[in-house]
C-alpha positions in Angstrom: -16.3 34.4 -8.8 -16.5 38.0 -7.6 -12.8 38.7 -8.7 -14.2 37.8 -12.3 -17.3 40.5 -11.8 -15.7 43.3 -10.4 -13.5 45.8 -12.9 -10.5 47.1 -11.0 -7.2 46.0 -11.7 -6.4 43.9 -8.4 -9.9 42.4 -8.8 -8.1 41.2 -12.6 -4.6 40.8 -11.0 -6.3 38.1 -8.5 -8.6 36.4 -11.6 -5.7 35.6 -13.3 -4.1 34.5 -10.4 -6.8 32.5 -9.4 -7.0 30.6 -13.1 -3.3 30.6 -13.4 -3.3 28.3 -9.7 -6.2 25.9 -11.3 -4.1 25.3 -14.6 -1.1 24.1 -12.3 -3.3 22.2 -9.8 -4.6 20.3 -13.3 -1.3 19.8 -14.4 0.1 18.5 -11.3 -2.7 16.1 -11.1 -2.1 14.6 -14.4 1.6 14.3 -13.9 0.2 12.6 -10.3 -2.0 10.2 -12.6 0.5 9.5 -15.4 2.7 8.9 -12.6 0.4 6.6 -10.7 -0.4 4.6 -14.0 3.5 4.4 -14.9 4.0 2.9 -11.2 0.8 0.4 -11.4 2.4 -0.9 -14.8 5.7 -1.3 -13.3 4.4 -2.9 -10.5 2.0 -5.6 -12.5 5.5 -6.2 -14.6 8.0 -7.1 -11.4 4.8 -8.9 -10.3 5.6 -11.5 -12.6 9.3 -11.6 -12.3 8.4 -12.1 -8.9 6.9 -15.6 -9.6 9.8 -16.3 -12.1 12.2 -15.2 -9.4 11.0 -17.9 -6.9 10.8 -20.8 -9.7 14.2 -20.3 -10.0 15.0 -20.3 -6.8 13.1 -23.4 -6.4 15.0 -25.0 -9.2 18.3 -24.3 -7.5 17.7 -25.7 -4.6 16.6 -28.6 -6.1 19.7 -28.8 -7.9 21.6 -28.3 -5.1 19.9 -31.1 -2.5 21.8 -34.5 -2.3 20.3 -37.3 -4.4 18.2 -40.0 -2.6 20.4 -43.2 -2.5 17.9 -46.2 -3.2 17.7 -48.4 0.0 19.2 -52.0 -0.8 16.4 -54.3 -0.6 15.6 -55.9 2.7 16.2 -60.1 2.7 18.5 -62.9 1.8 18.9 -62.5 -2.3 20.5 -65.6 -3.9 22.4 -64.6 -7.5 
């Protein structure tokens, strides 16, 4: 605040400076948060591949078990 009242050139020099290091800082954060949204989207998306992933899965191994034989009936059968 004082480098913006005072008139000499360094006091100007360190203004500029000073407004030149908040324009970046507001930059950076907004690449941070673009950033940040662009990860929480990707991550919401793989979320459900995820799920998808495992069905599969679940499906191949289901594919891949032996069948159940049926049991032959217990007793004397007469044809």
């Amino acid at each position: 605040m004082l480098s913006s009242v005072l008139k000499s050139k360094r006091a100007i020099q360190v203004n500029v400076a000073i407004m030149r290091v908040f324009v970046k800082l507001r930059e950076t954060l907004s690449a941070h948060k673009e950033l940040a949204q662009k990860l929480s989207e990707l991550e919401r998306k793989f979320e459900k591949h995820d799920t998808q992933i495992q069905t599969i899965f679940e499906a191949i191994r289901q594919l891949m078990a032996p069948p159940e034989k049926p049991k032959p009936p217990i007793g004397f059968h007469a044809d």
